[in-house]
FIKOLKOL-117814 format. One record per residue (C-alpha): residue number from 1; x, y, z. Coordinates in steps of 0.02 Angstrom, whole numbers, plus 50000, padded with zeros to 5 digits. Layout:
BEGIN
+-----+-------+-------+-------+
!   n !     u !     v !     w !
+-----+-------+-------+-------+
! NUM !     X !     Y !     Z !
...
+-----+-------+-------+-------+
//
This chain:
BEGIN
+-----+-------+-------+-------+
!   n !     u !     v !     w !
+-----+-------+-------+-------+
!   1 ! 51040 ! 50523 ! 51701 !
!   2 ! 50854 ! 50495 ! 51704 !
!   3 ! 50775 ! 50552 ! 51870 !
!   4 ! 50673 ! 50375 ! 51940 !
!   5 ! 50524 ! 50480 ! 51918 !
!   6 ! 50538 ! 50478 ! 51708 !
!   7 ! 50594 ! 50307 ! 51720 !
!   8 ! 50459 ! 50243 ! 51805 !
!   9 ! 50348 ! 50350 ! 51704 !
!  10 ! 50438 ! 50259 ! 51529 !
!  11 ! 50412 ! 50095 ! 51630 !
!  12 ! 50222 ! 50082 ! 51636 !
!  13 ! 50228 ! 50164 ! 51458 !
!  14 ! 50306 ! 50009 ! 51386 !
!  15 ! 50202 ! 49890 ! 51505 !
!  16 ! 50042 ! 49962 ! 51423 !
!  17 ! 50111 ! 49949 ! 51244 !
!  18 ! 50191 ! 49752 ! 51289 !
!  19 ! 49986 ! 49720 ! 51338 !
!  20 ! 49915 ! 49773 ! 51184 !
!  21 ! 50028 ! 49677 ! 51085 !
!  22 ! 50014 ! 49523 ! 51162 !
!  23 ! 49824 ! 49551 ! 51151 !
!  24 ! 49848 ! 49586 ! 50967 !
!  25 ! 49967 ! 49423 ! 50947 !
!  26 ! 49824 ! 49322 ! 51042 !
!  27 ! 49694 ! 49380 ! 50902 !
!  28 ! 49808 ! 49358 ! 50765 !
!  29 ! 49845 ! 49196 ! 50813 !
!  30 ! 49676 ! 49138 ! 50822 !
!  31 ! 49621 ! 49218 ! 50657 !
!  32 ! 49782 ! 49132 ! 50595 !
!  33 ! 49702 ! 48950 ! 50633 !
!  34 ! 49548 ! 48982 ! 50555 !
!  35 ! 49642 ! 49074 ! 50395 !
!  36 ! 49772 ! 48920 ! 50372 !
!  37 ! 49633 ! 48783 ! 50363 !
!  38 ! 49529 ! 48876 ! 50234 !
!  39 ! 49681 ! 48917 ! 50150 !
!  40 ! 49738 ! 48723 ! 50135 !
!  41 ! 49552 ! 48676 ! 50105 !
!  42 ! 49544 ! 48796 ! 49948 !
!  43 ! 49735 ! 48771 ! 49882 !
!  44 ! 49673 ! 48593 ! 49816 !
!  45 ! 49562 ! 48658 ! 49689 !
!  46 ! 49682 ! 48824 ! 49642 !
!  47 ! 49794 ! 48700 ! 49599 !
!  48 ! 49651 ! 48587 ! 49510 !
!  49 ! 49604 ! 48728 ! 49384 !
!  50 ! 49779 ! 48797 ! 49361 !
!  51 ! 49845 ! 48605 ! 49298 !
!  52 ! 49692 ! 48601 ! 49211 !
!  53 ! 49752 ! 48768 ! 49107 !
!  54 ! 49931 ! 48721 ! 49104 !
!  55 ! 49870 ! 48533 ! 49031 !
!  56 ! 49760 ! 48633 ! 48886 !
!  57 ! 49890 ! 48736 ! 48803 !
!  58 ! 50031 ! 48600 ! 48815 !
!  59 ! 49908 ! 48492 ! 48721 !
!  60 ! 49847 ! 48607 ! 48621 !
!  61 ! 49887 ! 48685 ! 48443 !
!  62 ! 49864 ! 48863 ! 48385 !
!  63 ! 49691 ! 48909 ! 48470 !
!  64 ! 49611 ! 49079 ! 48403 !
!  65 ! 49533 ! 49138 ! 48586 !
!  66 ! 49549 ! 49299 ! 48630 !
!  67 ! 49600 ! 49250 ! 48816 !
!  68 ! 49737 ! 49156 ! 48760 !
!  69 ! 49820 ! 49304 ! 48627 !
!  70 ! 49865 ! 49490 ! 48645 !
!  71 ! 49725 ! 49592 ! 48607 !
!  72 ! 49831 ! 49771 ! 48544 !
!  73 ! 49802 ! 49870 ! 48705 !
!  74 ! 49955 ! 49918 ! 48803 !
!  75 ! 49855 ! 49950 ! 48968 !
!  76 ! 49895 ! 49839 ! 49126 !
!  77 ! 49761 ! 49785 ! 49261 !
!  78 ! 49840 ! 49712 ! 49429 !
!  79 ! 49772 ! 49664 ! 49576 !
!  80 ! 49828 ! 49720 ! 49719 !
!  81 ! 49801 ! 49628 ! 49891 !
!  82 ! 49836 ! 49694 ! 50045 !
!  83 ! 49769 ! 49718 ! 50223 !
!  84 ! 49675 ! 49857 ! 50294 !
!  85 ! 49792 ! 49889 ! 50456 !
!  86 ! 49964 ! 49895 ! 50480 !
!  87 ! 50081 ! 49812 ! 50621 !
!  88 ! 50102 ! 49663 ! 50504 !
!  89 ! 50303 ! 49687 ! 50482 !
!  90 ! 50341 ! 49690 ! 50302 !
!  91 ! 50182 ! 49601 ! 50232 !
!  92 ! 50102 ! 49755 ! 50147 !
!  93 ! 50266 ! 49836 ! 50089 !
!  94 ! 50315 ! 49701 ! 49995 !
!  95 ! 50178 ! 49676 ! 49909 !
!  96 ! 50172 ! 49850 ! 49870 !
!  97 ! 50380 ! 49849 ! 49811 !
!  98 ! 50302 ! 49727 ! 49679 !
!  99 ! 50204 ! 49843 ! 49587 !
! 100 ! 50270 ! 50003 ! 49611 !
! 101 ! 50451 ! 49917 ! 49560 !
! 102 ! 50379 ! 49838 ! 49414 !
! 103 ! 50458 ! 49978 ! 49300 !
! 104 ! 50260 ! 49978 ! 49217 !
! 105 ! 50226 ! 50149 ! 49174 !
! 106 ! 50101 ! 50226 ! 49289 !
! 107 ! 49977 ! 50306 ! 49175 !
! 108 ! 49937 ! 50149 ! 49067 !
! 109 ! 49940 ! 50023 ! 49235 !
! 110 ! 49770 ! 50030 ! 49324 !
! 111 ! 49764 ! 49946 ! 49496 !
! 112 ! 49629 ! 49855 ! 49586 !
! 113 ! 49651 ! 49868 ! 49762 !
! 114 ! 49587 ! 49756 ! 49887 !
! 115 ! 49647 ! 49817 ! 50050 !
! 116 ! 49684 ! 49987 ! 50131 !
! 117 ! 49851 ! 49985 ! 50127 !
! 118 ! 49892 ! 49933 ! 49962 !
! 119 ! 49804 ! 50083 ! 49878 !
! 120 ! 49888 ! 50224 ! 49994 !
! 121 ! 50042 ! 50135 ! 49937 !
! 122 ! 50019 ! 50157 ! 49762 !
! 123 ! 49929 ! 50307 ! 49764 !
! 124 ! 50085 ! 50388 ! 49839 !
! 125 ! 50197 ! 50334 ! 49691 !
! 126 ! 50047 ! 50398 ! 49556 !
! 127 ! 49995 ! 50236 ! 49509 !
! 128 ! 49777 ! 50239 ! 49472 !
! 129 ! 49685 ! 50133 ! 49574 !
! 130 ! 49517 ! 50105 ! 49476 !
! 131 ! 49437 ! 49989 ! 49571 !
! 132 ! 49428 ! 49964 ! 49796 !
! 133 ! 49358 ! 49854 ! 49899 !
! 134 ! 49426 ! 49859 ! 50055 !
! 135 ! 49288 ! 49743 ! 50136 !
! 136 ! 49322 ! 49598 ! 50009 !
! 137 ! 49482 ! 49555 ! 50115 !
! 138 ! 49405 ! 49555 ! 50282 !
! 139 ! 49301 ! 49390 ! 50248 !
! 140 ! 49339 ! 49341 ! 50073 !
! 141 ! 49184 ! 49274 ! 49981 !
! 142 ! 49175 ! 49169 ! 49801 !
! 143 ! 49066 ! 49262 ! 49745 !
! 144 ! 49171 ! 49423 ! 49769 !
! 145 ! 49311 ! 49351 ! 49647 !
! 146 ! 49181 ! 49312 ! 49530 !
! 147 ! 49097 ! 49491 ! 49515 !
! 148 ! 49274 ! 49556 ! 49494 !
! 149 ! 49344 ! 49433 ! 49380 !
! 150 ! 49190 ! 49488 ! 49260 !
! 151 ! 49238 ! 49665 ! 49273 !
! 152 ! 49400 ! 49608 ! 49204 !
! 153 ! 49375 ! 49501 ! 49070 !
! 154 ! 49241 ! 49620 ! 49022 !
! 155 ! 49387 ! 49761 ! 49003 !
! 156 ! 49508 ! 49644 ! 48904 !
! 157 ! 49362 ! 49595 ! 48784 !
! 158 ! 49327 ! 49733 ! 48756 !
! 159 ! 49532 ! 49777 ! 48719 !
! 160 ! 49503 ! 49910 ! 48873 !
! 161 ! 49671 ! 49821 ! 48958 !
! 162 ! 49780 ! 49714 ! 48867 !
! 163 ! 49863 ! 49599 ! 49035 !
! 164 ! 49779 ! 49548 ! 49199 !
! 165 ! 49903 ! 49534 ! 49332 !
! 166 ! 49870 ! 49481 ! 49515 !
! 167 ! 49997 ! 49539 ! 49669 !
! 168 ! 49977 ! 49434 ! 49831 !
! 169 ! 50074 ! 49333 ! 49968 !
! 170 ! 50091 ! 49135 ! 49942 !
! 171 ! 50076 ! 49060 ! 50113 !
! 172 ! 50169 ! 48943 ! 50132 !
! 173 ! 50165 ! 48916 ! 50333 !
! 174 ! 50139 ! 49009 ! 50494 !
! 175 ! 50334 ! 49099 ! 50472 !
! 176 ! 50365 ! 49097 ! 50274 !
! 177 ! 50253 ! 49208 ! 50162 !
! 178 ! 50320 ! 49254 ! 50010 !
! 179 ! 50254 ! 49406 ! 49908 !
! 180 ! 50210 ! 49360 ! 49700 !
! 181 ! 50173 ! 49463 ! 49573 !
! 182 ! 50081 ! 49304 ! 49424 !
! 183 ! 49991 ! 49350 ! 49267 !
! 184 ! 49813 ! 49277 ! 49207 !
! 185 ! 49803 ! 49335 ! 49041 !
! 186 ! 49806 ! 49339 ! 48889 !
! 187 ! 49855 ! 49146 ! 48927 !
! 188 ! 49984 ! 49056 ! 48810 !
! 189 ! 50127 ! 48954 ! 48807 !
! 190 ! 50228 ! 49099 ! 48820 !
! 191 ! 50146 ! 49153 ! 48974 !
! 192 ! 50110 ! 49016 ! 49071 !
! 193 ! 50233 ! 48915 ! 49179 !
! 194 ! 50217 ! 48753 ! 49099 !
! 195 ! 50377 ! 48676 ! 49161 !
! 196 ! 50346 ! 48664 ! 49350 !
! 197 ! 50183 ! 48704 ! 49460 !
! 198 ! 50153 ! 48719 ! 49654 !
! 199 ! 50120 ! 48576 ! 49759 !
! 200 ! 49983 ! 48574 ! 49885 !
! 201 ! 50135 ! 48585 ! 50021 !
! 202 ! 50199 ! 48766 ! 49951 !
! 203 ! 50332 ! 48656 ! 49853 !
! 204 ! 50359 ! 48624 ! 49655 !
! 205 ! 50343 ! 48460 ! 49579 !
! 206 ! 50410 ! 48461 ! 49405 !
! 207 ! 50295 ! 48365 ! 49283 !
! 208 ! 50353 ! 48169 ! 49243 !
! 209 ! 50467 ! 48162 ! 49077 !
! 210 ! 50348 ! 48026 ! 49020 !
! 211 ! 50194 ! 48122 ! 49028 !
! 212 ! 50280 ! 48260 ! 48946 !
! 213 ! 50327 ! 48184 ! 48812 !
! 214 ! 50121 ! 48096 ! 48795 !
! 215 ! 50084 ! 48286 ! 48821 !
! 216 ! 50188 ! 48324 ! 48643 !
! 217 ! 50084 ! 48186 ! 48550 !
! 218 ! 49928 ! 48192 ! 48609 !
! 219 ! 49824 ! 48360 ! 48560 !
! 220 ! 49681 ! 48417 ! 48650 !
! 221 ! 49498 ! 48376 ! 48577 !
! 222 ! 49385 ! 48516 ! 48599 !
! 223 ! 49169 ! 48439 ! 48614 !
! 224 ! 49072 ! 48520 ! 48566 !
! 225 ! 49215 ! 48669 ! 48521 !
! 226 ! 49352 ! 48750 ! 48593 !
! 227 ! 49272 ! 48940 ! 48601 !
! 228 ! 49130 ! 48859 ! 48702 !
! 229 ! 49242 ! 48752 ! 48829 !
! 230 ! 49361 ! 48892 ! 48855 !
! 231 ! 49243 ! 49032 ! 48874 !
! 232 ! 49198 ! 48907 ! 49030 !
! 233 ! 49336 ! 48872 ! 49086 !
! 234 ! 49462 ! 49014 ! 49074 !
! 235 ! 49344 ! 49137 ! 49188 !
! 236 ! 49337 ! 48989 ! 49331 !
! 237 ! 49515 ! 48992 ! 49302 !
! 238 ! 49538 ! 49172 ! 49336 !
! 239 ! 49401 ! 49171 ! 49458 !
! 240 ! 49487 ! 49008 ! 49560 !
! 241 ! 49657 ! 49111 ! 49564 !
! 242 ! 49588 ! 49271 ! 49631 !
! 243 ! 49490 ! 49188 ! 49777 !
! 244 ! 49652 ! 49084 ! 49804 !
! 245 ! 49749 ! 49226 ! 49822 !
! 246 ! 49639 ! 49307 ! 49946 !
! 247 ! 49617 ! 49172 ! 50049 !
! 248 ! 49815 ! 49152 ! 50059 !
! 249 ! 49825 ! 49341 ! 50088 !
! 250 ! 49719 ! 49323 ! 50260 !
! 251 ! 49825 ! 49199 ! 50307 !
! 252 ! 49981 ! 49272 ! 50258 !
! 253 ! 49933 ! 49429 ! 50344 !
! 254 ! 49893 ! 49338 ! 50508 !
! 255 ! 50033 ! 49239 ! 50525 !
! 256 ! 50146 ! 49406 ! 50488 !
! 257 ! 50039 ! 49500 ! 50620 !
! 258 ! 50083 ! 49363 ! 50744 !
! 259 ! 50285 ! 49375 ! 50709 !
! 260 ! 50265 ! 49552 ! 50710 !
! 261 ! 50173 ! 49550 ! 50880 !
! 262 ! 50281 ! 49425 ! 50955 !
! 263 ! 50449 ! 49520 ! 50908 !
! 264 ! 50371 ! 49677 ! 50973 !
! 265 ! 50311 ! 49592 ! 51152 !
! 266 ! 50486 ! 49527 ! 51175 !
! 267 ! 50567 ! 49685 ! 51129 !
! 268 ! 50463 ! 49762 ! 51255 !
! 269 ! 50517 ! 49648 ! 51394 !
! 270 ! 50702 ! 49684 ! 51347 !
! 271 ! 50673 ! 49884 ! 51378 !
! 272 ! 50565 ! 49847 ! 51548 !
! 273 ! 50704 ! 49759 ! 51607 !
! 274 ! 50843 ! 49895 ! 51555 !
! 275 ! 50724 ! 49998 ! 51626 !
! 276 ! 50708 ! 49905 ! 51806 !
! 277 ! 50905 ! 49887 ! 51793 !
! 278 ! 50925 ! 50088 ! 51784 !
! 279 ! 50781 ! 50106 ! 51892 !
! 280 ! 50867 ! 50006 ! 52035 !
! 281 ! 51032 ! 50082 ! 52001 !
! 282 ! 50963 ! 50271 ! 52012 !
! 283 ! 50868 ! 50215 ! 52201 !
! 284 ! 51038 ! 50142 ! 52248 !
! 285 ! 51130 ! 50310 ! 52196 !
! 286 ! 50964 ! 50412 ! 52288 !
! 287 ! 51004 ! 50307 ! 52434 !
! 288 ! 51187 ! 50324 ! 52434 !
! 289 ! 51171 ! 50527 ! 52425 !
! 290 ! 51041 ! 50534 ! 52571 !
! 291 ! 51176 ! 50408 ! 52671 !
! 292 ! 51327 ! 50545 ! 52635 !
! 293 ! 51230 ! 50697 ! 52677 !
! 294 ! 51179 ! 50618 ! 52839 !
! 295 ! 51333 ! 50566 ! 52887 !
! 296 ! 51419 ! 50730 ! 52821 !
! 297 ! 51293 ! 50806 ! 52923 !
! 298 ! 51311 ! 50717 ! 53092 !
! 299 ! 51507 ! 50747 ! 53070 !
! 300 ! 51481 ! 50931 ! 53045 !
! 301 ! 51398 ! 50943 ! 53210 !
! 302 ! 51505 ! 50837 ! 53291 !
+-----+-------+-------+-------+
//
């Protein structure tokens, strides 16, 4: 057994640990608040621009763009956002699991990491990371997807990459985050998830039969031509997905910070109070022994 010295010496241990996490918990939960209202102020227009997309190639016939067909190369480009710290449960593992479980082969898969944690992850399995930016996640800026969504569709015009991929966590609220591994291009009907899209509430809403069916008819008039619209549109597409996902990232790493935090202060109250328990026990047995040797004593010189 333990001597009460090493127990008491595990006690405040723990105590100091249980502190920091609940200071940790305290931040995360305030960061959290902040993260979940720009997150449901920016999901409306995600949402805007990706039914604008899905609208376009239902309606439309064969369009010769090259965003919207395979241009040859066999490369892959994925984004990859994580955090930059850890003691967020499973949040950056998963994400991780996503591409290195892909079954893409690692030489012809180049990775754009945003976040610490997400390149040492990859890195370790011998996937390329091309491209980091571990500030963009800290306060994710517009203008950050922007620069890096021209980087891309600089690469795939120039047939440097042949798919754009993006890996982040869909928040959904402050306990359910769920890790998502989507493609942005080459766009197409084969590609794109035309028969259901996400609600603003995290659930899907499958598209009315009726306008379905006025989607079939009715084909999609291009003014002044479709080259010109698209090359408008599809990079505020891509551009409106990427800042989506990193704005659902923060939040999904926040609210998985603050489970993580929360689990780990409780668990830490559990062990104080086994500890206290075996403390109390090992003072009574101390006791108990002094008692006997006293009284063994005063019998011996009796």
């Amino acid at each position: 057994m333990a001597s009460m010295r090493d127990i008491k010496r595990r006690k405040t241990s723990i105590q100091s640990t249980q502190q920091i996490t609940k200071a940790m918990k305290l931040v995360s939960t305030v960061k959290l608040q902040r993260a979940k209202s720009r997150a449901e102020q920016s999901k409306n227009y995600t949402m805007l621009m990706y039914d604008t997309i899905v609208s376009i190639i239902k309606r439309s016939g064969y369009i010769d763009h090259p965003f919207m067909k395979p241009n040859g190369s066999d490369k892959k480009a994925v984004i990859l956002i994580t955090s930059n710290r850890g003691l967020a449960g499973g949040y950056n593992s998963n994400i991780i699991k996503l591409v290195t479980q892909s079954g893409w082969n690692t030489d012809d898969t180049f990775v754009y990491s945003i976040g610490k944690k997400g390149r040492d992850g990859v890195r370790r399995k011998g996937f390329n990371v091309v491209y980091e930016n571990s500030g963009m996640i800290e306060e994710p800026l517009y203008a950050d997807a922007i620069e890096l969504t021209g980087e891309l569709l600089d690469k795939y015009s120039k047939g440097e990459i042949g798919e754009i991929y993006i890996a982040y966590t869909i928040f959904k609220n402050t306990v359910v985050h769920v890790p998502k591994l989507q493609k942005l291009l080459p766009l197409g009907k084969e590609s794109t998830p035309t028969e259901s899209v996400t609600g603003t509430e995290g659930e899907e809403t499958i598209l009315p039969d009726a306008e379905e069916e006025s989607a079939k008819r009715a084909l999609m008039t291009y003014e002044p031509d479709e080259d010109e619209a698209l090359n408008a549109i599809i990079p505020k597409y891509v551009t409106s997905l990427i800042y989506g996902a990193l704005i659902e990232a923060v939040a999904s790493e926040n609210g998985a910070r603050m489970q993580a935090m929360d689990s780990a202060t409780d668990n830490a109250e559990k062990m104080i109070s086994g500890l206290e328990l075996q403390y109390n026990r090992a003072r009574q047995g101390a006791i108990t022994q002094e008692l006997t040797e006293i009284i063994g004593g005063a019998e011996a010189l009796g």
